[in-house]
Biopython code that builds the backbone (N, CA, C, O; Angstrom):
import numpy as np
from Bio.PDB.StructureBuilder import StructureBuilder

atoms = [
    (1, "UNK", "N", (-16.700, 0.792, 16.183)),
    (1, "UNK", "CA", (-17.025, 0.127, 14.942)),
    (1, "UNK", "C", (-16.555, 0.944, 13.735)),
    (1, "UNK", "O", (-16.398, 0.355, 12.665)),
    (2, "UNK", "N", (-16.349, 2.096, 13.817)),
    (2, "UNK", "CA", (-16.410, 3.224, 12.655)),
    (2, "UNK", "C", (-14.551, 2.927, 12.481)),
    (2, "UNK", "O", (-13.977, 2.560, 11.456)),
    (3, "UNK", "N", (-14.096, 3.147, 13.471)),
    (3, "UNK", "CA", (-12.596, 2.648, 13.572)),
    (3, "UNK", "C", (-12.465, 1.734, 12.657)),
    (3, "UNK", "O", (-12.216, 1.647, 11.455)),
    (4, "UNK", "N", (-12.687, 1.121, 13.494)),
    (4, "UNK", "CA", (-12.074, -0.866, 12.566)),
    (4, "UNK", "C", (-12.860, -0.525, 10.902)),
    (4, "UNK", "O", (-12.372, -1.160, 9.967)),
    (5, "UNK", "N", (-13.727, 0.195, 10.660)),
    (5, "UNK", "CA", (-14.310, 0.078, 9.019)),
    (5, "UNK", "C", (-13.347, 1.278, 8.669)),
    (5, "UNK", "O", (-13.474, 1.424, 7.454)),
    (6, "UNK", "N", (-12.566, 2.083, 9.082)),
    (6, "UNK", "CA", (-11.400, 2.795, 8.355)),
    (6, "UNK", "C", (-10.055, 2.056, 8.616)),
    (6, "UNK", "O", (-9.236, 1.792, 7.736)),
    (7, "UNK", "N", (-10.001, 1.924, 9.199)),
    (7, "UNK", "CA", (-8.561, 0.311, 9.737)),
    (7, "UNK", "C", (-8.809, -0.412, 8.563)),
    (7, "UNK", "O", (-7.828, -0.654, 7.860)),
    (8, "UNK", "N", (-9.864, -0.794, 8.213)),
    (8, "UNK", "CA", (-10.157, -2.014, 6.822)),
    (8, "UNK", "C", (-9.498, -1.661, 5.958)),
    (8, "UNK", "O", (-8.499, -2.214, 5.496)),
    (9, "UNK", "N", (-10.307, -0.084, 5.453)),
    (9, "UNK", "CA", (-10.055, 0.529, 4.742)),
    (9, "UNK", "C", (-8.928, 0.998, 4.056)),
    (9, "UNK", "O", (-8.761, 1.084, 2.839)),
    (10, "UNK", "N", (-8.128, 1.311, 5.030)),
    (10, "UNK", "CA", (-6.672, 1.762, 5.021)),
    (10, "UNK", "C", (-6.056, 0.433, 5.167)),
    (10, "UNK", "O", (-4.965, 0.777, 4.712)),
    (11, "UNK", "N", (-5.866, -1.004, 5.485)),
    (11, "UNK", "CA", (-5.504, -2.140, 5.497)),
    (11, "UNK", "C", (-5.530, -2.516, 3.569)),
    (11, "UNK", "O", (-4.678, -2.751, 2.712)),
    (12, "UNK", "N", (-6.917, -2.398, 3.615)),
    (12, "UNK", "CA", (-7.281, -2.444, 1.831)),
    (12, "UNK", "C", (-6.577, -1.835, 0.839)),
    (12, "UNK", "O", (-6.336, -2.397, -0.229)),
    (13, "UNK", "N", (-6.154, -0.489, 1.166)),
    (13, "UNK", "CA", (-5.814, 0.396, -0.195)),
    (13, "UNK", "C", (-4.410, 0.363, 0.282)),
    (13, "UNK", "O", (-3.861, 1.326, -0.252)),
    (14, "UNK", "N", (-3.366, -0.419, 1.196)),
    (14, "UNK", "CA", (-2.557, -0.977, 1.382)),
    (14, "UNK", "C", (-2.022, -2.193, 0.527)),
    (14, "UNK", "O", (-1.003, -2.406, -0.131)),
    (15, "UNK", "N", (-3.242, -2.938, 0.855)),
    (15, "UNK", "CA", (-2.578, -4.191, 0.033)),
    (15, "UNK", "C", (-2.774, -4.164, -1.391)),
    (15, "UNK", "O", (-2.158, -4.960, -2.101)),
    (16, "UNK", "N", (-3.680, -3.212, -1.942)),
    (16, "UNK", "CA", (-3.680, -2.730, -3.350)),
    (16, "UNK", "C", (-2.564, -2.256, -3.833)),
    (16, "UNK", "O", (-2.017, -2.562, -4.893)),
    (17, "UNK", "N", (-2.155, -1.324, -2.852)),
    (17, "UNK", "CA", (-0.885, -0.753, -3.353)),
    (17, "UNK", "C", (-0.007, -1.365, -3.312)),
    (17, "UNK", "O", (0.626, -1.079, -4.328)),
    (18, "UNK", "N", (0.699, -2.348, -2.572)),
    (18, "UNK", "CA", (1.607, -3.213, -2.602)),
    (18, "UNK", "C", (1.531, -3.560, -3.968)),
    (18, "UNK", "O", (2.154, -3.054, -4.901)),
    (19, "UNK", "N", (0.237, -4.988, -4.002)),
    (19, "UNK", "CA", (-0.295, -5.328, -5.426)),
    (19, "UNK", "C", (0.361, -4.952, -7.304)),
    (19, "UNK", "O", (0.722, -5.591, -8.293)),
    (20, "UNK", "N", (0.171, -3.419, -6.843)),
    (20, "UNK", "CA", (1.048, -2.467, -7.797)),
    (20, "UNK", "C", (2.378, -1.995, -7.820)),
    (20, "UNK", "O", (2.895, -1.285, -8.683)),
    (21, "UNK", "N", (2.885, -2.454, -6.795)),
    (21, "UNK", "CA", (4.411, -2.127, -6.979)),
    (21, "UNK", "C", (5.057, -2.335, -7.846)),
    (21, "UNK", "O", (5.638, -1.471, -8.502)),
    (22, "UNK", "N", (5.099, -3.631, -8.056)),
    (22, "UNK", "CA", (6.070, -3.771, -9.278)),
    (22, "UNK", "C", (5.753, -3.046, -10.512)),
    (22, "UNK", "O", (6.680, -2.787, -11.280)),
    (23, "UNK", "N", (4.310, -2.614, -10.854)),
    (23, "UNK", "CA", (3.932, -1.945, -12.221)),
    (23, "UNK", "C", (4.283, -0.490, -11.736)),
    (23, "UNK", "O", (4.472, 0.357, -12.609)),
    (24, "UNK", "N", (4.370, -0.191, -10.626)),
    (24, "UNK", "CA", (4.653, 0.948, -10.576)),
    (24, "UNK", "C", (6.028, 1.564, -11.027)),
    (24, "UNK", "O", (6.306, 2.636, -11.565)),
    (25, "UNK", "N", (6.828, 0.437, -10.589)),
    (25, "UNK", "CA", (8.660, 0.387, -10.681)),
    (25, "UNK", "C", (8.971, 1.057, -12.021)),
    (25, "UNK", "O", (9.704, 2.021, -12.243)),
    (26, "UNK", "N", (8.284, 0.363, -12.810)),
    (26, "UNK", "CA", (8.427, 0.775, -14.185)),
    (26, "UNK", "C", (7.818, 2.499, -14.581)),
    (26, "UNK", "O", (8.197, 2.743, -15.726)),
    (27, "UNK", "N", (7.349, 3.212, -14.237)),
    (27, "UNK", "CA", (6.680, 3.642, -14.685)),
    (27, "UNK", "C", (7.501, 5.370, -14.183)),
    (27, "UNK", "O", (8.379, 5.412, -13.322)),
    (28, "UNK", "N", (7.009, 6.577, -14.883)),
    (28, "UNK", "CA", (8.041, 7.277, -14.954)),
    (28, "UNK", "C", (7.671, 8.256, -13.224)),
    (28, "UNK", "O", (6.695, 7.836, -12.602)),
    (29, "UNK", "N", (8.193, 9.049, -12.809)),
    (29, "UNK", "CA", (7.957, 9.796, -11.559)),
    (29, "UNK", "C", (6.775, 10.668, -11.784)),
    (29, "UNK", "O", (6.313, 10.973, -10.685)),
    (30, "UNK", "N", (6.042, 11.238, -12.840)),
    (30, "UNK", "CA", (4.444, 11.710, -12.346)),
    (30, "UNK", "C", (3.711, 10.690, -12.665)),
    (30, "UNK", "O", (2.568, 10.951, -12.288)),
    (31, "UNK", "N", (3.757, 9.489, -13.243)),
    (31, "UNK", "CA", (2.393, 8.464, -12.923)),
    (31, "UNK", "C", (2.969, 8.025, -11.269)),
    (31, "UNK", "O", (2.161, 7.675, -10.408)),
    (32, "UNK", "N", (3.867, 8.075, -11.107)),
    (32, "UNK", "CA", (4.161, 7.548, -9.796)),
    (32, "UNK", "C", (2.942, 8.743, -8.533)),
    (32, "UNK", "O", (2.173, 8.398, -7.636)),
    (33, "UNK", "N", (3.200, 9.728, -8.913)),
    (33, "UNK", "CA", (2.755, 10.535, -8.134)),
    (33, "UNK", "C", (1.250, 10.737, -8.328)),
    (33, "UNK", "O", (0.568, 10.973, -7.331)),
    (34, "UNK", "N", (0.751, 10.671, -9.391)),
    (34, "UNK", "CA", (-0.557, 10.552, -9.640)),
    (34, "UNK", "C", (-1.311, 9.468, -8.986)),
    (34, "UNK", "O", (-2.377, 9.665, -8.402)),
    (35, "UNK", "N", (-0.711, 8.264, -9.100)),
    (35, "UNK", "CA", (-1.360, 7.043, -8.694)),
    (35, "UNK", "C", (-1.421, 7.334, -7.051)),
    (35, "UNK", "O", (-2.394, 7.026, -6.363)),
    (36, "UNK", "N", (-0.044, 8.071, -6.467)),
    (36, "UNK", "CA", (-0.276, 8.029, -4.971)),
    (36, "UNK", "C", (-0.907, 9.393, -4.691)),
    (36, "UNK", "O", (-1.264, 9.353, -3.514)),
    (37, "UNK", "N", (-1.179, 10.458, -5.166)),
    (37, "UNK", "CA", (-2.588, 11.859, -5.349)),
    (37, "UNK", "C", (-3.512, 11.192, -5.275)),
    (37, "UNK", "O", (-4.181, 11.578, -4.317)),
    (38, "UNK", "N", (-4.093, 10.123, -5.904)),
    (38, "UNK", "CA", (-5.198, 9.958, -6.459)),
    (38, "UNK", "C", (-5.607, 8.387, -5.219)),
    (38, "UNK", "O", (-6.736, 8.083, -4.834)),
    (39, "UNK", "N", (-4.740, 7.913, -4.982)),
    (39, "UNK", "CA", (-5.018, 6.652, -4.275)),
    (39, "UNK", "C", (-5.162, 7.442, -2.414)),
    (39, "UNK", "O", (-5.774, 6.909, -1.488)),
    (40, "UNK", "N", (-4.697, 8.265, -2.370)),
    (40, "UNK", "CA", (-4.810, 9.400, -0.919)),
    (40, "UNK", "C", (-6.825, 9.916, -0.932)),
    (40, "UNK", "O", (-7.858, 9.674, -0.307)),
    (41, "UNK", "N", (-6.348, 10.704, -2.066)),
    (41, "UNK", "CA", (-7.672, 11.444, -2.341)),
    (41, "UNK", "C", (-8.729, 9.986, -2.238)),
    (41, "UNK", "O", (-9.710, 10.083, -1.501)),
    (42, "UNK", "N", (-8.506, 8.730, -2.952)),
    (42, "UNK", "CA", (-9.639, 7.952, -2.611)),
    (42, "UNK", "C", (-10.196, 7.848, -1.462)),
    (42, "UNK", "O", (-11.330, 8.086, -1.045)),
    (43, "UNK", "N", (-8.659, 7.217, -0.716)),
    (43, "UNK", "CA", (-8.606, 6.857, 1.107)),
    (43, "UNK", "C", (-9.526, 7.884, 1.549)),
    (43, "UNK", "O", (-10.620, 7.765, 2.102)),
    (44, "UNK", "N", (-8.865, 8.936, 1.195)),
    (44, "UNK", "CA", (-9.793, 10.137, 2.327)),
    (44, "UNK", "C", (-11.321, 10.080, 2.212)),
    (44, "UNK", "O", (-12.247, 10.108, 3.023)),
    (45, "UNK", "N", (-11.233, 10.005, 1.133)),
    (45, "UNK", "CA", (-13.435, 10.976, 0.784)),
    (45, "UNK", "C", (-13.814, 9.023, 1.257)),
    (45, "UNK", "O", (-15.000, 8.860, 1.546)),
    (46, "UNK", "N", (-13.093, 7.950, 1.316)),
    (46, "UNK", "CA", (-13.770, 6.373, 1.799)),
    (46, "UNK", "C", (-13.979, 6.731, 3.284)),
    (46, "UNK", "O", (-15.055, 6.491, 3.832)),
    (47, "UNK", "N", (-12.886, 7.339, 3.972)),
    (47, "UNK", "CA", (-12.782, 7.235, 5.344)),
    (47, "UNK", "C", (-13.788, 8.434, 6.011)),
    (47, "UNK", "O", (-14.287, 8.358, 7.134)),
    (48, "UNK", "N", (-13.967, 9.543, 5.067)),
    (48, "UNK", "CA", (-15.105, 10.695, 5.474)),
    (48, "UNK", "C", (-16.438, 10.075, 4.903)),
    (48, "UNK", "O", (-17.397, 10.700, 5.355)),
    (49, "UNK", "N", (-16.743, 9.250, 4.222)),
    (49, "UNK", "CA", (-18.028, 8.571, 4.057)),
    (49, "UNK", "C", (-18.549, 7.555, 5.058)),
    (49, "UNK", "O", (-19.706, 7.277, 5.371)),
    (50, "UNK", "N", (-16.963, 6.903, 5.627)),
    (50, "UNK", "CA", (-17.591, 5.653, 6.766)),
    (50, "UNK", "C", (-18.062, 6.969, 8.187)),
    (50, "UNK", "O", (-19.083, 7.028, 8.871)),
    (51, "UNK", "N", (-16.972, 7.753, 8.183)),
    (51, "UNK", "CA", (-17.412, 8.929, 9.688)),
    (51, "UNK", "C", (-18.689, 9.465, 9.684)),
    (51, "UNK", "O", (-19.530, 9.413, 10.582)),
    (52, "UNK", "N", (-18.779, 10.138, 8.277)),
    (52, "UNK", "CA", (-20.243, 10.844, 7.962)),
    (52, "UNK", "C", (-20.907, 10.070, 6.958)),
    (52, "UNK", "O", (-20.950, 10.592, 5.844)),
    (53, "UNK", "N", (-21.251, 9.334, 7.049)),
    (53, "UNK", "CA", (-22.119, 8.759, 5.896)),
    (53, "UNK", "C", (-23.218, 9.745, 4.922)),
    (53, "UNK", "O", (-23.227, 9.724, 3.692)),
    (54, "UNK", "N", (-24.145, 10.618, 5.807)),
    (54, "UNK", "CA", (-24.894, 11.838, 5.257)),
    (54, "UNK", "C", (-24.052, 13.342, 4.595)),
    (54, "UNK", "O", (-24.773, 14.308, 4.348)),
    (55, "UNK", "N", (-22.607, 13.447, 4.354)),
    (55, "UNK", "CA", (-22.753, 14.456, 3.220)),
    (55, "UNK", "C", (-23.017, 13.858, 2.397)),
    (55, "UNK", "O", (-23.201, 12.710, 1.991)),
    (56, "UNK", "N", (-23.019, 15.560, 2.007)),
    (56, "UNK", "CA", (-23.752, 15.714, 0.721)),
    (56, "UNK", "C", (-22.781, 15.387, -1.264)),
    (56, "UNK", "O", (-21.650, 15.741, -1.595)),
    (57, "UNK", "N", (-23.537, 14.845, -1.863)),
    (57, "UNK", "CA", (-22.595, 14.628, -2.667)),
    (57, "UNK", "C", (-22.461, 15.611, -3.791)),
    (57, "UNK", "O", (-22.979, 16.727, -3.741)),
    (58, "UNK", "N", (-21.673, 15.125, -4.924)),
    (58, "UNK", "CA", (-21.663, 16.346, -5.688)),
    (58, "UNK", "C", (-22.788, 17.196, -6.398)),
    (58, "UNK", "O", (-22.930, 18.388, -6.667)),
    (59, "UNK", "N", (-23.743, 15.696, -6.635)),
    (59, "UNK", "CA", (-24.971, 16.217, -7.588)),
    (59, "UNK", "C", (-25.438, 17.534, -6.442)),
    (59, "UNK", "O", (-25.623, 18.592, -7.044)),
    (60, "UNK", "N", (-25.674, 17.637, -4.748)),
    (60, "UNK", "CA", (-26.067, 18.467, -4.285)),
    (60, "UNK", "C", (-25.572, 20.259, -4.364)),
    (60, "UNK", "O", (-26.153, 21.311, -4.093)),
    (61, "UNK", "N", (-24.252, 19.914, -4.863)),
    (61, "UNK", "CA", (-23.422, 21.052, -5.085)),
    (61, "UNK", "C", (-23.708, 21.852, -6.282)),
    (61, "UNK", "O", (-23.532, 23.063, -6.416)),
    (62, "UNK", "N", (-24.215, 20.934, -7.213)),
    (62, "UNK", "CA", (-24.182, 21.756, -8.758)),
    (62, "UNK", "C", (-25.872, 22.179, -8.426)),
    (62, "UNK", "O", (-26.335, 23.214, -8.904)),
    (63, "UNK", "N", (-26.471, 21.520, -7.808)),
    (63, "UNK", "CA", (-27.530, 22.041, -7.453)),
    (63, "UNK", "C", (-27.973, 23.464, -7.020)),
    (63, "UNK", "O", (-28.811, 24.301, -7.355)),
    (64, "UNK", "N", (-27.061, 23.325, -6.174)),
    (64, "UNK", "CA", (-26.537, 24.607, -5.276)),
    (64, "UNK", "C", (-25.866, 25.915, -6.001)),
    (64, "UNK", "O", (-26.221, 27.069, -5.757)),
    (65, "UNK", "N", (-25.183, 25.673, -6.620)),
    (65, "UNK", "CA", (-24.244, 26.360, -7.478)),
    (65, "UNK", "C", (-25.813, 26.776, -8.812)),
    (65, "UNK", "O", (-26.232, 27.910, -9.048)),
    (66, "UNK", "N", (-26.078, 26.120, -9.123)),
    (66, "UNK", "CA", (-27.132, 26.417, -10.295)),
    (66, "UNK", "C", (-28.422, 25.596, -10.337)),
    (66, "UNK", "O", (-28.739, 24.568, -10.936)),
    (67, "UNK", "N", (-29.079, 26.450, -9.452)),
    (67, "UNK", "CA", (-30.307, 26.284, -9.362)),
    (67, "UNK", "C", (-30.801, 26.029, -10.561)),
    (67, "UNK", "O", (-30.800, 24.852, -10.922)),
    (68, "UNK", "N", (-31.387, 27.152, -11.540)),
    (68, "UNK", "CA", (-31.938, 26.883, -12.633)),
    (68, "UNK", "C", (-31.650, 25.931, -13.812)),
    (68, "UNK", "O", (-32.353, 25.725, -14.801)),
    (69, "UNK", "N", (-30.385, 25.363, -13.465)),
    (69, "UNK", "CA", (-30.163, 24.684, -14.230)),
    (69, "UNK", "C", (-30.885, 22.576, -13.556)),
    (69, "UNK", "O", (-31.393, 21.590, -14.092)),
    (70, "UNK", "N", (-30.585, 22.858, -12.628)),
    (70, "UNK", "CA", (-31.370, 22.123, -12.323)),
    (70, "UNK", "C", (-32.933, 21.673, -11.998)),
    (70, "UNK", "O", (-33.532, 20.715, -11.508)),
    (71, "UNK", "N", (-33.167, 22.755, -12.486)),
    (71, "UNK", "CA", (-34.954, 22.875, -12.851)),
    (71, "UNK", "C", (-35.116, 22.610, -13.867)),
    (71, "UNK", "O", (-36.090, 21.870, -14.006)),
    (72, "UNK", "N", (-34.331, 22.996, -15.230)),
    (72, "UNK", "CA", (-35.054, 22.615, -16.456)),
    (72, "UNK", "C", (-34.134, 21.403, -16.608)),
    (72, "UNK", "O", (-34.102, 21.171, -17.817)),
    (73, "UNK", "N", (-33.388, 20.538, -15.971)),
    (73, "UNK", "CA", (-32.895, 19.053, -16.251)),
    (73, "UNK", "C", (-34.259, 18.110, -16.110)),
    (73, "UNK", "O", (-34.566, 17.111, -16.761)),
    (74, "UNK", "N", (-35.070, 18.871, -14.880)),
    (74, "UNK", "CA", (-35.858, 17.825, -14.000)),
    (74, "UNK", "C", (-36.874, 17.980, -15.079)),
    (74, "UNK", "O", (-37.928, 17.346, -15.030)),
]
sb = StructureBuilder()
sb.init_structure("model")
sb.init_model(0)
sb.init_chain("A")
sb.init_seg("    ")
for serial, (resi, resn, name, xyz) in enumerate(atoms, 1):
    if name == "N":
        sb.init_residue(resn, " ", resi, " ")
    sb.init_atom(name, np.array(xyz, "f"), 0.0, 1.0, " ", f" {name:<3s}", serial, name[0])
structure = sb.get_structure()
């Protein structure tokens, strides 16, 4: 089941990207590269959320990183 919901996934940010081709055509070689950095980096952290659903997210990190600062937020 976990398969086929990253198969989707990657099926999905496929046909998005198609979608954008033509706006992409136009556009100069680092938005080109940004859009495909940034459309990877999505895929990935979608496809490590369907595997692991329980990490941890960022708010847990700054937590981590600075305790006290997250005491006097709360």
């Amino acid at each position: 089941m976990v398969v086929i919901k990253v198969i989707g996934v990657i099926l999905f940010t496929f046909i998005l990207t198609l979608s954008q081709l033509p706006y992409l055509k136009k556009k100069t070689k680092k938005e080109k590269w940004a859009y495909t950095i940034i459309t990877f980096m999505s895929l990935a952290i979608a496809a490590l959320l369907i595997v692991k659903p329980d990490l941890p997210g960022p708010t847990q990190l700054v937590e981590r990183l600075y305790p006290n600062l997250s005491r006097i937020l709360k």
